[in-house]
VOGU-3710 file (C-alpha; in Angstrom, 3 decimals, decimal comma):
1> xxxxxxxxxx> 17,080/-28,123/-23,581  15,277/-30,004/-20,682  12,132/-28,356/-20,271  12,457/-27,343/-16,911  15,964/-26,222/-17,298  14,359/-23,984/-19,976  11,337/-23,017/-18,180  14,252/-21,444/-15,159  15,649/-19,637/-18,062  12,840/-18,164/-19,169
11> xxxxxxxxxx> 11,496/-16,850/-15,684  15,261/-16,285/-14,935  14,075/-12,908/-13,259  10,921/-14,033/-11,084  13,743/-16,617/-9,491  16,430/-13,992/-8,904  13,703/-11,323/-7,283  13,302/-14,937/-4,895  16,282/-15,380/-4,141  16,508/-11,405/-3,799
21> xxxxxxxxxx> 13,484/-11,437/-0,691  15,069/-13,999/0,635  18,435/-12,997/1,249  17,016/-9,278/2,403  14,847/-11,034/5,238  17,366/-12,941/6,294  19,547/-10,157/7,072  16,906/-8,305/8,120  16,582/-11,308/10,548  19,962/-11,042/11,651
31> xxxxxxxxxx> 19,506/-9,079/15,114  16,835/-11,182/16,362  18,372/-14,715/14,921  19,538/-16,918/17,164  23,353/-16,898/17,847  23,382/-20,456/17,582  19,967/-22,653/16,323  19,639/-25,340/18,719  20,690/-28,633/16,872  17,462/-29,831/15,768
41> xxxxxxxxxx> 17,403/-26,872/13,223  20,404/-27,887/12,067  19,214/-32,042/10,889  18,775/-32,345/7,749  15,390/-33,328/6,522  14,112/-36,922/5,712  14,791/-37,505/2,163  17,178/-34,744/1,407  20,055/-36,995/0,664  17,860/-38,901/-2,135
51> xxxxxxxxxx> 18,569/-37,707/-5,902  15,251/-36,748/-7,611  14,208/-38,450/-10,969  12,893/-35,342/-11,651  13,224/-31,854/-10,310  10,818/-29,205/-9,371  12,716/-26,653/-10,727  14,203/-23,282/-9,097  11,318/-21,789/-7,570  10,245/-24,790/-6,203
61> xxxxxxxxxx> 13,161/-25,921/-4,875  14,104/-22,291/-3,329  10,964/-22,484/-1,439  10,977/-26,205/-0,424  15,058/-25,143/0,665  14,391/-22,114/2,731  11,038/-23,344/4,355  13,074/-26,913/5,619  16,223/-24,752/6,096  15,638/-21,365/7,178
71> xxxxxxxxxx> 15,633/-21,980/10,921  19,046/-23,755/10,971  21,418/-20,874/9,921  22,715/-18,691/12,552  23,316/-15,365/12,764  27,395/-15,500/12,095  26,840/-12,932/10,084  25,123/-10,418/12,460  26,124/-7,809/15,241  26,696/-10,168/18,198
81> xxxxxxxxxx> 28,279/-12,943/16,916  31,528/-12,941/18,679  32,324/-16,473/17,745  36,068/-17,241/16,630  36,884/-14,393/14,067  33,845/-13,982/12,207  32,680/-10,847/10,052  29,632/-10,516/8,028  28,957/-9,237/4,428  28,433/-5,651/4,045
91> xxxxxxxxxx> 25,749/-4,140/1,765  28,187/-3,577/-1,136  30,401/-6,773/-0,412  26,815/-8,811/-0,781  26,050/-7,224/-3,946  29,266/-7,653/-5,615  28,888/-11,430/-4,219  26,234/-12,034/-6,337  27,464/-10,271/-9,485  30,637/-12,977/-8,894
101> xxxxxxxxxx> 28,561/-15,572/-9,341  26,159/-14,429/-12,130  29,004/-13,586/-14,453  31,125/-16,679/-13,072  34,513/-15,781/-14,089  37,798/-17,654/-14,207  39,961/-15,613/-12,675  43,110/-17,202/-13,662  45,130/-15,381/-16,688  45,714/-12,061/-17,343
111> xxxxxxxxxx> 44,698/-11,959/-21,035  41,085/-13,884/-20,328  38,866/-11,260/-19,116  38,885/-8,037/-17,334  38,480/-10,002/-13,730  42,372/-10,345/-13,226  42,853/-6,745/-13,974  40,025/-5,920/-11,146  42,171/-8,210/-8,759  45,544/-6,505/-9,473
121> xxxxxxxxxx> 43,584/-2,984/-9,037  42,012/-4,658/-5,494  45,689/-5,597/-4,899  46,570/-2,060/-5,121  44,025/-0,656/-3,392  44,874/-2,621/-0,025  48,255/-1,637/-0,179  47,235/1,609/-0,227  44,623/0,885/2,567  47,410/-1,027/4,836
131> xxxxxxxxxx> 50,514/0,978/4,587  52,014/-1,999/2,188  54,538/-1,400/0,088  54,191/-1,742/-4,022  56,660/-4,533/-3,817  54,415/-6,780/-1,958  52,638/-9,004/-4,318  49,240/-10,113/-3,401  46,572/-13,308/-4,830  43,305/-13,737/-3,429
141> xxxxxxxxxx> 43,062/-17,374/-1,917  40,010/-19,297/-0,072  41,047/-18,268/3,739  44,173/-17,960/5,895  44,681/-21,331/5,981  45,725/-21,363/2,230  47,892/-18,053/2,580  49,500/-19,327/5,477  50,249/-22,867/2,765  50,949/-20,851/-0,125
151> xxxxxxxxxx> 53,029/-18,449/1,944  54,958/-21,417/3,571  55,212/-23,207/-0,109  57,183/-20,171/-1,128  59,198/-20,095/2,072  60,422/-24,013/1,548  61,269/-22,801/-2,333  63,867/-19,966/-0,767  65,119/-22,375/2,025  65,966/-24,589/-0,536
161> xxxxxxxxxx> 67,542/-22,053/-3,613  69,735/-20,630/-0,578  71,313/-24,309/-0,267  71,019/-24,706/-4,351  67,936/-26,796/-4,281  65,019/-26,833/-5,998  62,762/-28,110/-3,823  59,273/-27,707/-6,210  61,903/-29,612/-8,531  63,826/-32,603/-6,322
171> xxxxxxxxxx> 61,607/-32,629/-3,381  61,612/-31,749/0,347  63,857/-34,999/0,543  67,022/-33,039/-1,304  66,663/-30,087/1,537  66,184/-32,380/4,550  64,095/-30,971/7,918  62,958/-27,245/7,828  62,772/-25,490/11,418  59,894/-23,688/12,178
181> xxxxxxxxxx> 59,876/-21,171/14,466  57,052/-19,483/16,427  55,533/-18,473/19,806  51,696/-18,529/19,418  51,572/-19,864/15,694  47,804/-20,490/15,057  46,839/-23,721/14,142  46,317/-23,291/10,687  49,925/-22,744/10,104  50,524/-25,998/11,626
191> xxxxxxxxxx> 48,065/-27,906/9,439  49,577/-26,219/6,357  52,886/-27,283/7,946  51,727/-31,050/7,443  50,426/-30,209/4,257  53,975/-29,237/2,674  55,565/-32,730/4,041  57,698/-29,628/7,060  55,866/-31,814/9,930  54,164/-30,632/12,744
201> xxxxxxxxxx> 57,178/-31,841/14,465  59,625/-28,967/12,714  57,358/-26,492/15,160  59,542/-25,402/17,848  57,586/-23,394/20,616  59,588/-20,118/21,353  59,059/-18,796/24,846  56,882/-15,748/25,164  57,221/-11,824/26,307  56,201/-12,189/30,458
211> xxxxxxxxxx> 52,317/-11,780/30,616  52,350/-11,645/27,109  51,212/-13,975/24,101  54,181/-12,255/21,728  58,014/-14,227/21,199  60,395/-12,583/23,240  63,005/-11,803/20,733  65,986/-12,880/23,032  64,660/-16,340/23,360  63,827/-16,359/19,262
221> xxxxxxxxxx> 67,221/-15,289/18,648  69,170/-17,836/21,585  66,789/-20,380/19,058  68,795/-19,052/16,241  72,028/-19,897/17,405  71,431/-23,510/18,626  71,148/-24,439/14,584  72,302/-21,003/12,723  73,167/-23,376/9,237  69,619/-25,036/9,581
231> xxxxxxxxxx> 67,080/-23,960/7,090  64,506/-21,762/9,197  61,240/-20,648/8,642  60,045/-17,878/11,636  56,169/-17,399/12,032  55,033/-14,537/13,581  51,862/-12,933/14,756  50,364/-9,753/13,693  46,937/-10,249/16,427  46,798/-13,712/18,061
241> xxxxxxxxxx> 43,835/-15,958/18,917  43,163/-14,811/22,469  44,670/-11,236/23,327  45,572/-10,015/19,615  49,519/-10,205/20,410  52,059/-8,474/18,086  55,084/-9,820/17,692  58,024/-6,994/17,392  58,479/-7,181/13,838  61,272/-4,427/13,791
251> xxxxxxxxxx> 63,239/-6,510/16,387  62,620/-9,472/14,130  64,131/-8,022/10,935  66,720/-7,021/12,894  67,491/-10,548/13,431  66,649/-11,668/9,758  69,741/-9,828/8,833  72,091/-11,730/10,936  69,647/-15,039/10,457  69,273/-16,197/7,093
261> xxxxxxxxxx> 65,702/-16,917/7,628  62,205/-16,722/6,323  59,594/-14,744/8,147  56,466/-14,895/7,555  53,763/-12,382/9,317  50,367/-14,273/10,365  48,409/-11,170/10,250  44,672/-12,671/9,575  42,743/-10,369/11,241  45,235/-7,798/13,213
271> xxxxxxxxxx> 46,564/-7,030/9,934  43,653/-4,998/9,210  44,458/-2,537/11,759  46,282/-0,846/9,566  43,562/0,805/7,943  42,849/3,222/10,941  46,193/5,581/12,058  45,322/4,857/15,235  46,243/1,477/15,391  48,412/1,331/12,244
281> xxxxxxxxxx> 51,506/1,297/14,482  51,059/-2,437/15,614  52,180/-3,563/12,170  55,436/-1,571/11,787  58,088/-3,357/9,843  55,601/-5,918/8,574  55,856/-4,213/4,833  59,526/-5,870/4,759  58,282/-9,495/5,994  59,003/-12,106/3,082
291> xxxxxxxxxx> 55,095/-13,136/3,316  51,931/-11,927/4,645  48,811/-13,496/5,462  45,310/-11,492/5,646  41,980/-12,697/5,881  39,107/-10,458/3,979  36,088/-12,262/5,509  37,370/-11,291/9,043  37,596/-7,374/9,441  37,349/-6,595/5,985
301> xxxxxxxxxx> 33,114/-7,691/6,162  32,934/-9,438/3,211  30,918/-12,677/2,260  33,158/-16,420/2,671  35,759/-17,437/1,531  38,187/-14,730/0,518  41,691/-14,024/2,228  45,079/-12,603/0,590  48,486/-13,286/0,678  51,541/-11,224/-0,120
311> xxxxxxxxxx> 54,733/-11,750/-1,295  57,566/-9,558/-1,929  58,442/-9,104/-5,451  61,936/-10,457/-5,226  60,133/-13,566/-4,214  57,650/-13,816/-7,208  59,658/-16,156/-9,416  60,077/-18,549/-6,551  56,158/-18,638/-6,088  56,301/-19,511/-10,019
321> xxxxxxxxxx> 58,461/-22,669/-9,666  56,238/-23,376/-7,092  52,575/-23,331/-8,223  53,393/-22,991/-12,516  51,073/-25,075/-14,358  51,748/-25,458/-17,904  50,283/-27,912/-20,480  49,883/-28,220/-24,508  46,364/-25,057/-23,397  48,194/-23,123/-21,434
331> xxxxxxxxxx> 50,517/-20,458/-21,842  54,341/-20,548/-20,653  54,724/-19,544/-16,876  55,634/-15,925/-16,644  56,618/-14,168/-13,729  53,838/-11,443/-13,477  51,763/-10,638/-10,374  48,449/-11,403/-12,420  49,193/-14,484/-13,692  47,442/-16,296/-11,098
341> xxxxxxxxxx> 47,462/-19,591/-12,394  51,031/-19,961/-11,601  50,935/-18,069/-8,483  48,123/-19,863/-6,579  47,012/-23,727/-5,638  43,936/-23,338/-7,438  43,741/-23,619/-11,330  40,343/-22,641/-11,328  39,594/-19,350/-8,989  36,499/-17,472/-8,134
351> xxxxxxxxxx> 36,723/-13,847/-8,805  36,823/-13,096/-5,111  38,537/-9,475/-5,550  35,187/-7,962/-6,421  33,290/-7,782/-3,327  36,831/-6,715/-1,842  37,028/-4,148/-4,481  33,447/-2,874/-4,254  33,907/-2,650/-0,627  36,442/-0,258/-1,032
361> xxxxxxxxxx> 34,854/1,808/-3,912  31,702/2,055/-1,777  33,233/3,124/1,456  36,795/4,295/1,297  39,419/4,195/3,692  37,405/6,247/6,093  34,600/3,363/6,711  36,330/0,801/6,672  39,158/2,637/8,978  35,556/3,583/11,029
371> xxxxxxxxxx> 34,397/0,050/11,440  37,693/-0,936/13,239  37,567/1,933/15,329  34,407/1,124/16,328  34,954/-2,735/17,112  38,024/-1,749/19,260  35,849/0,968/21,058  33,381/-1,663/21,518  35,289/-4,542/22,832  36,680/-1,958/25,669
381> xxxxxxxxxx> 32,830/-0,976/26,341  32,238/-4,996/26,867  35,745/-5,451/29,074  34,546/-2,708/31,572  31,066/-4,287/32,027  32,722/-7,752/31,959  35,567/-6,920/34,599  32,588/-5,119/36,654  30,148/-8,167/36,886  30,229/-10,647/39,347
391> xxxxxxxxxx> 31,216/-13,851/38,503  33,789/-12,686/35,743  37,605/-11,478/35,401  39,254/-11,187/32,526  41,980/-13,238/31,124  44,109/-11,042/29,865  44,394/-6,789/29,226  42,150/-6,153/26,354  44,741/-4,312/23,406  42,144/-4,278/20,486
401> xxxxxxxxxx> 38,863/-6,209/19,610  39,184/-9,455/21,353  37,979/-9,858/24,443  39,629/-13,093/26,680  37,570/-13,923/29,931  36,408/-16,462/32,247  34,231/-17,647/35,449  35,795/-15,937/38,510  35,905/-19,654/39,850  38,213/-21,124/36,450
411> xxxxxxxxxx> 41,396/-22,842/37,301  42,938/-25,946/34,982  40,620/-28,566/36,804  38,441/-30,549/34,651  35,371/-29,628/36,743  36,490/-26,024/36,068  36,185/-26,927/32,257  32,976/-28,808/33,110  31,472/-25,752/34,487  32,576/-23,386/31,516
421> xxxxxxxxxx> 31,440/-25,388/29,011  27,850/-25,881/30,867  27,723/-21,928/30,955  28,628/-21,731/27,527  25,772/-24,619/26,696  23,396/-21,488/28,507  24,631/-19,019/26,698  24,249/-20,574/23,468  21,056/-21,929/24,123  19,545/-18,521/24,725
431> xxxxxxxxxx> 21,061/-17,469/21,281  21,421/-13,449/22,053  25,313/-13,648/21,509  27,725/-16,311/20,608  31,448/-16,610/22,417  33,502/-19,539/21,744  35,390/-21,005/24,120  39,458/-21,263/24,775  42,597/-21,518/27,613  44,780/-18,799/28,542
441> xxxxxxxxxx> 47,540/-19,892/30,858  46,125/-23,037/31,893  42,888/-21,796/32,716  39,416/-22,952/30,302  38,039/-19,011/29,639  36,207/-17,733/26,731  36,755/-15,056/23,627  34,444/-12,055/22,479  35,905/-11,167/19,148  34,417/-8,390/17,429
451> xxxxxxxxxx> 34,617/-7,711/13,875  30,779/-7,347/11,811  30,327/-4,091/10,520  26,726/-3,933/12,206  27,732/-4,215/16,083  27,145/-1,003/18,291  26,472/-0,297/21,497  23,332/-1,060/21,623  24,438/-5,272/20,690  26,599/-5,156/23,747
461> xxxxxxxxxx> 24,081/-4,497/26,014  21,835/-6,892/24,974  24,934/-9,306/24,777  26,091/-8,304/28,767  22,633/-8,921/29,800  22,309/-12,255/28,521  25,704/-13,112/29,825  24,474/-12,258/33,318  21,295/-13,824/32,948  23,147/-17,284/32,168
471> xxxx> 25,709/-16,943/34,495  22,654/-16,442/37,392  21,247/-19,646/36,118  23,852/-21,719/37,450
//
């Protein structure tokens, strides 16, 4: 063995207890970090793209790392980070993190190790958690992006078997164009929609409830009946980008059963309402959807990348013919919902399920039900303050944890853009809370999405303040 390789080995535990202090002050950092490190943090250092002849070893390079390094991370992980849809790690969510890594499992087969068994458990456990039923299949994947693929992969499978093509088999060529169907599908969904050879061009824009971001059934369903024989895929939203829109899933399996189409439920972030009876409601009917997508490093506060997505059992063999991967060292495809291999893009998978599953061992239904609670409660809290201060109005009525707002000056002008993004340039600069900006109706505005398991009141003060203080500075 190289004799610094062996010389890590042996002091294995001095480099751990490192990495240990430095991964505590960091988060213990986390409320005074800036939002957003200006951008000479974030250079990299002369000479950190050359390859070493010969390393320094662990400690050495952990220290040479963090002292370069430490000033360019932001504090996405910490209480006022209201950036896109962004949670951070809680205590038990870190910890399992690092177990992940330090016994580095394949998490592929069911017959390997004990790591697929802990994922179909996790699998469980969120369908209990959601209101899911047991005949929604579930694989941990990277991020929504790759449920939303996987989900869609699946979806092209059925359009095709319904015609008596087999797609995975003949190609998308044999089925011809797919419709896609949607009102506010995120743009994830439309990448993956390139991905599978649909198109971005198969995405037909349905026309929205009034003052709403959700489809308006009637128009989905006069969409319908322009092309009823067309192979259709319908995309709907369980919490939207801007104003966390549900779509009227009932309504929309009302129309499944006189449309033979696929629907799947983009339900990233809102889906995880459904841990808290208060807001459970928004997702009724979306245990009967033909695919679900949910995102775990959103509301669910645990570490990147993790995300799930669900399929009903009926569909299970389909996802087989899709993603099966058999060679002379690998086992037959078999339709079961822990044979990940066959179920998944990945051939090789991180055991993502455990900080998932030792987030819900180490706080139940009740915190993590409390943490949404509390994120909702809070985003109201920062609406009031927002709608109150001068040189504000909101874009849109807040319905859960996203807030939507803009300068009280914002029309669709370019100047009006000009000025929003020089406020935002402020606002960022002073590094108390990060929003990211968007348009709502034509008009450039901003989001406050709340999510980390750390915010409280407290954070929204400090994050109203700063807002006024850059506003004034115009």
């Amino acid at each position: 063995m190289h004799p610094v390789l062996q010389h890590d080995f042996d002091t294995l535990g001095d480099i751990l207890q490192q990495a240990r202090d430095t991964a505590v002050s960091f988060i213990d950092s986390l409320p005074d970090r800036s939002t957003c490190p200006p951008l000479t943090a974030q250079q990299l250092k002369a000479g950190d793209d050359l390859l070493p002849e010969h390393g320094v070893g662990a400690e050495a390079a952990l220290h040479d790392f963090w002292d370069k390094y430490a000033e360019g991370f932001s504090a996405s992980a910490g209480p006022r980070y209201f950036g896109f849809v962004t949670g951070g790690g809680t205590p038990a969510s870190i910890a399992a993190d690092w177990l992940v890594s330090a016994i580095d499992q394949n998490t592929q087969l069911h017959f390997d190790s004990v790591s697929p068994a802990i994922e179909l458990a996790t699998i469980s456990q969120l369908k209990q958690l959601l209101g899911l039923p047991a005949d929604q299949c579930g694989s941990f994947v990277t991020g929504a992006t790759m449920a939303n693929v996987v989900s869609m992969a699946i979806a092209r499978q059925w359009l095709g078997k319904q015609r008596g093509i087999d797609v995975a088999q003949q190609g998308l060529h044999a089925l011809g164009p797919v419709r896609v169907l949607a009102a506010a599908a995120h743009s994830s969904s439309v990448k993956g929609l390139s991905m599978l050879g649909i198109g971005r061009d198969a995405l037909e824009n349905v026309a929205t409830l009034p003052g709403s971001e959700a489809i308006d059934p009637q128009a989905l369903e006069q969409a319908l009946q322009r092309h009823p024989d067309a192979p259709t895929l319908v995309l709907a939203s369980a919490g939207t980008v801007n104003t966390v829109a549900f779509d009227d899933l009932p309504t929309l399996l009302k129309l499944r059963e006189k449309y033979n189409f696929w629907l799947h439920v983009d339900a990233a972030f809102g889906g995880v309402a459904a841990a808290s009876e208060k807001f459970a409601h928004l997702l009724e009917g979306w245990q009967l959807a033909d695919s679900i997508t949910i995102d775990a490093h959103k509301w669910l506060n645990v570490p990147y990348d993790s995300a799930i997505q669900f399929t009903r059992e009926a569909h299970l063999a389909l996802q087989v013919e899709v993603f099966q991967n058999h060679s002379a060292y690998l086992e037959p495809p078999s339709v079961r919902p822990d044979n990940y291999l066959h179920l998944t893009p990945e051939n090789s998978r991180r055991f993502r399920a455990l900080p998932v599953w030792m987030a819900l061992k180490a706080y139940g239904r009740a915190g993590l039900a409390e943490v949404v609670e509390r994120n909702v409660e809070l985003a109201a809290l920062f609406a009031r303050n927002i709608e109150e201060m001068q040189g504000f109005h909101l874009l849109a009525p807040v319905t859960l944890n996203v807030v939507c707002f803009a300068l009280d000056d914002a029309d669709s002008s370019t100047e009006s853009v000009a000025r929003r993004n020089r406020f935002l340039s402020r606002l960022d600069n002073a590094g108390v809370v990060r929003c990211t900006s968007t348009s709502l109706n034509g008009k450039p505005g901003m989001r406050a999405a709340l999510v980390n398991w750390m915010t409280a009141e407290h954070d929204i003060e400090l994050a109203l303040a700063s807002i006024k203080a850059c506003r004034a500075e115009r």
